[in-house]
VEXTORLO-298029 format. One record per residue (C-alpha): x, y, z. Coordinates in pm, whole numbers, plus 50000, padded with zeros to 5 digits. Layout:
# residues N
XYZ/...
# end
This chain:
# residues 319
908790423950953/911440421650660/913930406450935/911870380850991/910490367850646/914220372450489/916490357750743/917680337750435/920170371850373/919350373450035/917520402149887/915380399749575/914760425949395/911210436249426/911720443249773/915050461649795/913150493749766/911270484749990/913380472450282/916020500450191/912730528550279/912300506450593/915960519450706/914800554250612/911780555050793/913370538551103/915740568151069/914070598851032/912060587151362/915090589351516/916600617651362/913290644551270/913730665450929/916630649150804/915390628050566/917910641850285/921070633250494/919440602050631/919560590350238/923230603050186/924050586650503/922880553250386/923960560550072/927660560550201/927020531550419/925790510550074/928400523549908/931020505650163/932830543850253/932580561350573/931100595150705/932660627150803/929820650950995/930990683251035/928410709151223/927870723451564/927670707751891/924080695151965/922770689251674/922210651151635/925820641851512/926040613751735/922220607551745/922410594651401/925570575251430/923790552451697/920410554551487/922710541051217/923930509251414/920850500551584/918660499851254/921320478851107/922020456451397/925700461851428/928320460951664/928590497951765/932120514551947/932430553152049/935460567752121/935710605352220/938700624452065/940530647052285/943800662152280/945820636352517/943990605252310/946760583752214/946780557351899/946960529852130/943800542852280/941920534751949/943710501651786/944980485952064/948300477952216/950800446352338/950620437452716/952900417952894/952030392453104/954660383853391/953140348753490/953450338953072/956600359152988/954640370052668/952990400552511/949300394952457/947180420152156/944500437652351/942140450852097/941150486752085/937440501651987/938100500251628/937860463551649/933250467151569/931500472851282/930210509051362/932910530851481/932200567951601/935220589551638/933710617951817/934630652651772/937680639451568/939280671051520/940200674751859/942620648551869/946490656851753/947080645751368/949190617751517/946460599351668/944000609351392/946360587451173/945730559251367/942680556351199/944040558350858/945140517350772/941950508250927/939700529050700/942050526450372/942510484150449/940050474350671/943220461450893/945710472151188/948970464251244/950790463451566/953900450951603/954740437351320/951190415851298/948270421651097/945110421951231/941780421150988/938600441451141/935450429451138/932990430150869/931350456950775/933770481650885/931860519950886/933720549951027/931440578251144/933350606851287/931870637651395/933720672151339/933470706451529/934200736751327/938230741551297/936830779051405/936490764151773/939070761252007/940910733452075/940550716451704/943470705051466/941910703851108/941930669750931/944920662850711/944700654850352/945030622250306/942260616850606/939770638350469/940310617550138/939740581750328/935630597250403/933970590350074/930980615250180/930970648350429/927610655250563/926350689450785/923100682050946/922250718351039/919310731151234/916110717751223/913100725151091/910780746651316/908150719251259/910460692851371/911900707651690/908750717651773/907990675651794/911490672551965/910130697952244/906990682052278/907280644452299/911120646552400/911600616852214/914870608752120/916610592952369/914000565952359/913210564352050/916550552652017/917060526452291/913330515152183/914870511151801/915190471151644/917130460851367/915470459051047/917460439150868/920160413350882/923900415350851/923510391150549/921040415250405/923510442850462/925900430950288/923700421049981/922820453849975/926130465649916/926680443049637/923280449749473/924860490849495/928150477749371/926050463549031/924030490248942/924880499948584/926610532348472/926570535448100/929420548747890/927770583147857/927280586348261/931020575348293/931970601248000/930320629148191/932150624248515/935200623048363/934320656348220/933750669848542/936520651948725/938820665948405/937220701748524/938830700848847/942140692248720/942190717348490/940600745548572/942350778148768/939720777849028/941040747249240/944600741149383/944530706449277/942110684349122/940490654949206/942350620249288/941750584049109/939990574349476/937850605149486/936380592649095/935520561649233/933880573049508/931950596449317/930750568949127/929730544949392/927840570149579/926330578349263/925010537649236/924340533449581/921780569249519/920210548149219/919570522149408/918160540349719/915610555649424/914690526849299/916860522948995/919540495648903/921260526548674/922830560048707/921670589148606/923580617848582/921370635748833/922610611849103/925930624449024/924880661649086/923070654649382/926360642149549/928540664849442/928570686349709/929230657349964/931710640749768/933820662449645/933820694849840/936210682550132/938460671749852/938620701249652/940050736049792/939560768149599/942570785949527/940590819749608/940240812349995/937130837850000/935420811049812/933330779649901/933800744049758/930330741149738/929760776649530/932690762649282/931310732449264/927560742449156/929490767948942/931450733648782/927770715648718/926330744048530/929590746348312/930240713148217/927620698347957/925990666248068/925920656447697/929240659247449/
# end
């Protein structure tokens, strides 16, 4: 096993493809036909952002999240948003202890490395804020003290449809603190029909083992964080991110965090394919998820993602 022969933490090169297709394949055991958001999953997690997964109820959401951990070996948290959760319910709060006379911190669930805010849209925009220092600084404070959280910090919430009941939709500047949104969607007939017959995936996830270390992890990350984008790759998004700026179709255009997320997606894709550059393929392929729950159409009839494919086919890739 690559856990056991690298336990050094440090990841050559010749087998980062390799141990990075490990993490796939542990994946897509656990989650079946998904091997496309699997890679855009991991892609956010190498690119140090978190995860916004918007679809229906029952349809792996949460599966994946604990997939995620497991395979990793991290510290894993869930914490189901409702309508009466409070922020104090998710960072923490100040006791008081009578025999001591003093206020102690007791630390909430967003003190791991894998955080799941389930069904986050159900909680009030107050208490979806609480979430917003902690994914922006990788910190909390309470009372006037800092806390740092641990390292790696990876938000995965899970969404509902704002068409449901009982959902508040996700403010601006929370939507912009997820790097990528992801929508697993139905599976494949082929694949539920495996689901239905070996009724696997409640065990095949208890019955999942690391693959690699936190060390490895994290030189992951920086191996994303160095692949190369040339001047002409960093040119063309520029063009594209000077598209949405401009052009009549969306209210507003894209922010200086929303560029850079773009672009380390777009590395930590290369790298997942084997490459230590960018192409500007990788940028198209994560458009969609990077961009769309940033952008919003000023003709409400349209989709982000249909003005967004319309944006790739209008700007050139070359000058």
């Amino acid at each position: 096993m690559l856990l056991n022969t690298m336990s050094s933490g440090k990841v050559s090169p010749h087998v980062t493809h390799q141990l990075i297709q490990s993490l796939g394949h542990s994946l897509n055991h656990i989650i079946l036909g998904k091997s496309q958001q699997i890679q855009q999953a991991l892609t956010c997690l190498l690119a140090g952002g978190h995860l916004l997964i918007e679809d229906l109820p029952g349809m792996g959401k949460t599966t994946l999240a604990q997939g995620l951990a497991r395979v990793l070996g991290l510290a894993f948290q869930r914490v189901q948003f409702t309508s009466d959760l409070l922020p104090a319910d998710i960072i923490g709060s100040s006791v008081f202890h009578q025999s001591t006379g003093k206020f102690s911190f007791h630390q909430g669930p967003v003190f791991t490395q894998v955080l799941l805010a389930d069904e986050i849209n159900r909680a009030s925009p107050k208490t979806q804020s609480a979430l917003l220092e902690a994914m922006g600084e990788y910190q909390v404070t309470i009372d006037g003290e800092t806390y740092d959280l641990p390292a790696p910090f990876f938000v995965i919430a899970t969404q509902n449809s704002i068409n449901q009941s009982g959902t508040f939709p996700l403010p601006e500047s929370q939507l912009d603190r997820f790097m990528m949104r992801l929508s697993l969607g139905y599976p494949t007939p082929e694949a539920e029909r495996q689901l239905l017959e070996r009724n696997h995936s409640q065990s095949t996830l208890l019955n999942t083992k690391p693959i690699i270390t936190l060390e490895q992890l994290i030189e992951l990350q920086k191996q994303a964080h160095q692949v190369n984008a040339s001047s002409s790759v960093l040119d063309y998004l520029q063009r594209l991110v000077s598209y949405t700026r401009e052009s009549a179709q969306f209210i507003s255009g894209l922010s200086p965090r929303a560029v850079l997320s773009w672009l380390h997606c777009a590395k930590a894709w290369a790298l997942i394919h084997g490459r230590d550059y960018v192409i500007p393929d990788d940028l198209q392929a994560l458009a969609t998820s990077v961009i769309a729950h940033r952008l919003l159409p000023k003709d409400s009839l349209d989709e982000a993602r249909i003005v967004i494919n319309n944006m790739l086919q209008t700007v050139s890739v070359v000058e």
